[in-house]
N, C-alpha and C positions, 0 to 999 in steps of 0.2 A: 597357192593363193597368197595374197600380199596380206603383211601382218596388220596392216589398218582392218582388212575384212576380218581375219579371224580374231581380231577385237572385238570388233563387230557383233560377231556370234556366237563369241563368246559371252559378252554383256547377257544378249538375247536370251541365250539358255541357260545361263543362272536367272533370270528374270523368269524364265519360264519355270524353271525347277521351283524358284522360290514361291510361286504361284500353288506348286503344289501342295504346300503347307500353311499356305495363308489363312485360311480358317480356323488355324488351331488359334490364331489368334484376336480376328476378328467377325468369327462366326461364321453361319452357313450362309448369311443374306445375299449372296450373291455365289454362281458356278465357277468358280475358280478353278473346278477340275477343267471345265471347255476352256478355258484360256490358257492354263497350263499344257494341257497336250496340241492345240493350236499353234503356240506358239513353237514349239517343239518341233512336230512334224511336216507344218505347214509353209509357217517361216524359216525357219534352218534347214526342216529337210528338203522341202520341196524348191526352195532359192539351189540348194544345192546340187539338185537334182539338175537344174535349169546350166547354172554352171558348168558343171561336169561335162552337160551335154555339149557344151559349147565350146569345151575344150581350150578354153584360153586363161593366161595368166589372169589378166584385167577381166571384172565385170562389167559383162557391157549396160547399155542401159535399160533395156527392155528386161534385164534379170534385176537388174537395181530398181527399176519399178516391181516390178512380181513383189521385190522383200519387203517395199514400204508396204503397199496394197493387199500383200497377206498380213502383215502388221493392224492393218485395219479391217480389214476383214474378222481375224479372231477379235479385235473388241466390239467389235460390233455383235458378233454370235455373242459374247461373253452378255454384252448391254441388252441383248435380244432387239435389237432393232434389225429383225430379221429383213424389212423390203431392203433397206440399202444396203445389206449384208449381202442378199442375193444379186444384186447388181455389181457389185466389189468382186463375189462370186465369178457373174459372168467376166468379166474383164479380166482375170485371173484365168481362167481357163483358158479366153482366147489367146492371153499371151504365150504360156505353157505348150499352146496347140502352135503357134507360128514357130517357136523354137524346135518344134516334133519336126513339122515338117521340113524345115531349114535342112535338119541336121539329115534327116531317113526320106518319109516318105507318106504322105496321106494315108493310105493304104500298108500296113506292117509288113508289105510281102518279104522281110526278113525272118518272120516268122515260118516261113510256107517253103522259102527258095535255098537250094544250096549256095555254099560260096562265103554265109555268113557266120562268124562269130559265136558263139554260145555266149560273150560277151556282148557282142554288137546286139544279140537279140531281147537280153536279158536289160539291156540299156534304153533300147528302143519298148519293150514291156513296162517299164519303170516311167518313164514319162508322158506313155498313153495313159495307164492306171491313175497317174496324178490330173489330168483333163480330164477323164471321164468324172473322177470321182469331184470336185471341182463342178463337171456341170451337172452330175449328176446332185450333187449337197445344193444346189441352184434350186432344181427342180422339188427336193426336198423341203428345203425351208419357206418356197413360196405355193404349194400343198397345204402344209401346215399351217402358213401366216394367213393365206385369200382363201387359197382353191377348197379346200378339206375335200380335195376328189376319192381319195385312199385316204382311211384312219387305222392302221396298224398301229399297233404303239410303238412295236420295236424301230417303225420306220424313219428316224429324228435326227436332227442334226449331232446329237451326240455318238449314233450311228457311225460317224464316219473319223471318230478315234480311228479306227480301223482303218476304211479306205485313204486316211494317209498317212498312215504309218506305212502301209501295205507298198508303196512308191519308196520307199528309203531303201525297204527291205532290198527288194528289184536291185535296185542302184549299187549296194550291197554286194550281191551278186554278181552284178557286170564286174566291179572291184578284182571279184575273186578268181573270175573265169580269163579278165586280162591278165592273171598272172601264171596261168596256166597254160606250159607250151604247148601248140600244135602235136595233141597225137595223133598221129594218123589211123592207131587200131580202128576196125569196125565197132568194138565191143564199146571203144571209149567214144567213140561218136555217137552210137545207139545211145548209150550210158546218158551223155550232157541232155541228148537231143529228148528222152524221157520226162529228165529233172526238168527241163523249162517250161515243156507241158506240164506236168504234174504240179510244181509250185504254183504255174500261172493259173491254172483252173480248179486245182483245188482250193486256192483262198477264194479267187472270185463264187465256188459253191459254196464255199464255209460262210462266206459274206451275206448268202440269200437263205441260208438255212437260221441263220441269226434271224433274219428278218421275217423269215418264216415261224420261228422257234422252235424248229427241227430239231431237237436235243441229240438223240441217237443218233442222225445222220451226221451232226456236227463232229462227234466221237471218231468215225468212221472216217471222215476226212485229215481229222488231228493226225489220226494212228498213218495214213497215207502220208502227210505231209512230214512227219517224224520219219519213217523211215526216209524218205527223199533226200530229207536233210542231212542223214545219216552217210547215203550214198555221198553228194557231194560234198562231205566233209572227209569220207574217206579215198576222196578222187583229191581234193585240194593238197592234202597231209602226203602223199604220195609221189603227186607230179609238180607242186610247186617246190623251186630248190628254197634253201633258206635264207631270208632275205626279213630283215627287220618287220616290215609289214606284215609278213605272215605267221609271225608271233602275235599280234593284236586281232587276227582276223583269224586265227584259230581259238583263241578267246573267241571271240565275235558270235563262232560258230556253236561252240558250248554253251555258252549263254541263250544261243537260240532253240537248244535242244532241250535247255531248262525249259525255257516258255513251254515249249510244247509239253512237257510233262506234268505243270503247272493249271496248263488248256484243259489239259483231258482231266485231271486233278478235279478242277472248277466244273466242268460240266455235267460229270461224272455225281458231285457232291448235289451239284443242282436238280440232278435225274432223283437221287436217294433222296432229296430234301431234309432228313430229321438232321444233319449236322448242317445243312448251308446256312442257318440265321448267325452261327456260332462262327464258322469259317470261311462261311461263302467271301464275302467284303477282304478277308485279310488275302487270302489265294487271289482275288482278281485283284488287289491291289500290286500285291507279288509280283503277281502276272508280266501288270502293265509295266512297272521299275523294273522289271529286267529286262523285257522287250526296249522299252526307250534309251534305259541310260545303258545298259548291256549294249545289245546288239545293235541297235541303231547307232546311237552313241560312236559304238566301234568304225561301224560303215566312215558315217560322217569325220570320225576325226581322220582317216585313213584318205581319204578325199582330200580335205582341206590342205596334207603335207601333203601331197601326192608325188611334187618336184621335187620334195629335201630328203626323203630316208637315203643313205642311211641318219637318223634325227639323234644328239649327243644327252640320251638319257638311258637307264638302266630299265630295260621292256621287262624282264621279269617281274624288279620290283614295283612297276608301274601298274603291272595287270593285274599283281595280289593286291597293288592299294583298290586298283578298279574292282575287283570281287565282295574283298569285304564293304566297301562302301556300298555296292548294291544290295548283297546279299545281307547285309549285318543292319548296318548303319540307316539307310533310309527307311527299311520296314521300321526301325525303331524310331523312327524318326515322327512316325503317323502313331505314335503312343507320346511320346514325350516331347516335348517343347524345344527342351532344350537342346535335346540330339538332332533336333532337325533343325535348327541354325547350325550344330555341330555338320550335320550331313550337308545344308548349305555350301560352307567353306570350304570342307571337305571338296565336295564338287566341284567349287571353283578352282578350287590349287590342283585338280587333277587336268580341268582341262588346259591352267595355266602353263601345267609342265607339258602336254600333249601339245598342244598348240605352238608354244615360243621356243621350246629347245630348240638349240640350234643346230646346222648342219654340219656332221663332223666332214670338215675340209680334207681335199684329198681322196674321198671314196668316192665311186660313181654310182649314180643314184640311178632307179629306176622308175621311170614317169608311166604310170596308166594311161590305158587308151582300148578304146574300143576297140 
């Protein structure tokens, strides 16, 4: 990706980070939290997703519309002027959905056919997930605003934190299976071909049980999707050789193993209710800072270089400043004022180092691809 973009989104995601603390200093009067993960997942991730998909140095222009148009769209959710939000909505989706089929195919038959990718499926998963949810957050906010056909509480546009995060995740994925060479074992083909289903349909359950407020059921899929993730992180550590990237997406992967521990933690707390007034809010806050700036975070910076690793900075000590800033620094940061300008800057000079180091000249890099 050319450095004018990852300026770009760069700016975006300190803007969005700093979103996440903006109350501490001019109060609750407005959802700062929906603009902040909007901006997050919908703008950075979801552009990125579109990106990637498309494979090319240059963004074209139909992904440089998506970035403005999700830019407007989260302030519009943030402003609650939910009709023109849902229409920004629609138009979001169908661009999303022209790049799906450009790239795959109407119809997923990469999910169903041999021949393809654990990557290529995991890729083509990742940018249905972001159109559905897209048209489906459409159909949501204009329920709520006109229709009131369904009145679930849990069914809202703050609902779909999740369904886009849930597309980065995906993308993520694709990342880590492109770097995984062709084995031909049975056991390792059964193996990926398990994990795609089991990631891909246990969030999309875990998503309806939410909105059902399945509590126990939700446990049940956690405890599923933690071990999956277990699997393919001990398939990735194994068959990827060593290769700069795969020191940040072994990170990537631990961190996503916290969430889940975090998930079941939360739910768990919520089941027993007498400690959740006390703990609930600080664990889903947890939650959420390790899922985004953790794992996602990871996916996404890992994209952006895609063409330059090996990149001329020190990954060890780059992943412990990434830990403690998530794990230390942010939670303290929704206590104190000052530590979250401190976790701000922080933020910033982590992605400033991720993003702009340069390429050490002379090695040859290895470019992702479905």
């Amino acid at each position: 990706m050319r450095k004018r973009y990852r300026f770009l989104f760069m700016i975006i995601m300190v803007m969005a980070f700093g979103f996440g603390y903006l109350h501490l200093f001019v109060g609750e009067a407005y959802n700062f939290e929906r603009l902040h993960i909007f901006l997050f997942n919908l703008t950075s991730g979801g552009t990125s997703i579109l990106y990637y998909i498309e494979n090319e140095k240059r963004m074209s222009k139909r992904v440089r519309i998506f970035l403005v148009l999700s830019i407007v769209f989260a302030v519009l959710a943030w402003l609650e002027f939910f009709i023109p939000a849902a229409f920004c909505g629609l138009v979001l989706g169908c661009i999303a959905n022209r790049v799906r089929c450009d790239a795959f195919s109407f119809f997923p038959r990469e999910f169903f056919l041999r021949g393809y990718t654990t990557a290529t499926r995991f890729a083509h998963a990742s940018i249905l997930c972001l159109v559905l949810a897209l048209f489906i957050s459409v159909g949501v906010i204009l329920n709520n605003a006109w229709l009131h056909i369904v009145t679930l509480e849990t069914l809202s546009i703050d609902t779909f934190f999740l369904g886009f995060s849930f597309p980065v995740s995906l993308i993520t994925m694709s990342v880590m299976f492109s770097l995984i060479p062709n084995v031909k074992g049975a056991w390792m083909q059964l193996a990926t071909l398990i994990a795609f289903w089991v990631i891909n349909l246990g969030v999309i359950l875990f998503f309806l049980f939410i909105v059902a407020g399945k509590l126990w059921p939700q446990v049940a899929v956690t405890l599923l999707l933690f071990f999956t993730v277990v699997l393919i992180f001990i398939i990735f550590v194994k068959y990827v050789k060593e290769l700069q990237q795969k020191s940040f997406l072994v990170s990537g992967m631990l961190f996503l193993l916290y969430t889940a521990i975090t998930g079941i933690a939360y739910i768990l707390l919520e089941i027993g209710s007498d400690g959740y007034p006390v703990w609930g809010d600080f664990l889903l806050r947890l939650h959420s800072v390790v899922a985004l700036y953790g794992w996602n975070l990871t996916g996404l910076s890992v994209i952006y270089r895609r063409y330059d690793f090996p990149i001329r900075l020190n990954s060890t000590q780059l992943i412990i400043g990434h830990w403690l800033l998530v794990g230390v620094v942010v939670p303290l940061g929704d206590v104190f004022s000052g530590v979250a300008l401190l976790a701000t800057a922080g933020y910033g000079i982590f992605l400033f180092l991720m993003f702009f180091s340069g390429k050490i000249s002379g090695e040859p890099g290895v470019a992702l691809s479905e």
